[in-house]
N, C-alpha and C positions, 0 to 999 in steps of 0.2 A: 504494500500500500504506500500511496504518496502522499503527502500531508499539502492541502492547498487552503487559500484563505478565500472567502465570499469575498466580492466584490462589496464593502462596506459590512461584512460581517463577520463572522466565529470563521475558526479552522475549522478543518475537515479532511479525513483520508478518502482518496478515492483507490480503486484499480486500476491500472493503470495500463489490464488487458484488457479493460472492456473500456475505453477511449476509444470512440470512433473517427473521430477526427478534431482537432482544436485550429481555430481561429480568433485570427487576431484584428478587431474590426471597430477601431481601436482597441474598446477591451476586447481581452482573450477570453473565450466562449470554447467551452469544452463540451462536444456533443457522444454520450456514451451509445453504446449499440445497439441502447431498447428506446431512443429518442431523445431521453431527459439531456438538460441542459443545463450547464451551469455558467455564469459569470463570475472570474476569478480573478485579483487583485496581481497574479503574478503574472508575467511576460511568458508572450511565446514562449522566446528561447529558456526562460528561466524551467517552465512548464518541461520541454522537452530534454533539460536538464539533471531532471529529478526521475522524468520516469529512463534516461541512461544511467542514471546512479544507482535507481533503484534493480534494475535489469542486470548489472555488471555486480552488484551486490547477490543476488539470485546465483548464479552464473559461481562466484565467488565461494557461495554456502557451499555450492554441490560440487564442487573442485575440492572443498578441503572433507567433506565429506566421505567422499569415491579413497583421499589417501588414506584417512583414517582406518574405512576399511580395507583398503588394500595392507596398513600394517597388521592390522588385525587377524590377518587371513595369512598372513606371511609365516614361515616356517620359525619353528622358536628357534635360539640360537643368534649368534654374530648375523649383523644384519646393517647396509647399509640405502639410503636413498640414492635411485642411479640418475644422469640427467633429467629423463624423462618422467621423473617424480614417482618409478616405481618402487617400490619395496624391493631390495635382491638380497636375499641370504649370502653370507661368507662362507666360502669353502673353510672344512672342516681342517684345524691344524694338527690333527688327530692321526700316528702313524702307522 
């Protein structure tokens, strides 16, 4: 969720996948996918700056998420991260 201001009023979160299209005419006017509309005190670009924050935040959870369980899943033992952020066990120094 995105947090946006009324146009002379309270905060409020929206979604920011059910945004159908926003305009800026002068005020910015965000029209969601079942009609409703709102007039909101932030700028376009400021508007299309939060729902990339909030999307690359998204994006962010589920990255660190997938390594966690790829540690999790990893074999016990000497164990280090390889570039590509997987989990790689260490060969055993064991003779």
């Amino acid at each position: 969720m995105i947090v946006v201001t009324r146009l002379g009023g309270p905060t409020f979160a929206v979604n920011p996948d059910l945004i159908e299209r926003a305009e800026a005419s002068p005020d910015t006017v965000v029209t969601l996918v079942d009609g409703t509309k709102y007039v909101i005190a932030e700028s376009l670009e400021e508007l299309i700056e939060r729902i990339r924050a909030y999307r690359a935040s998204v994006i962010a959870a589920a990255s660190l998420a997938e390594h966690v369980l790829r540690a999790e899943e990893a074999p016990s033992g000497p164990r280090r991260l390889s570039s590509d952020g997987t989990v790689v066990a260490l060969p055993s120094r064991e003779r």
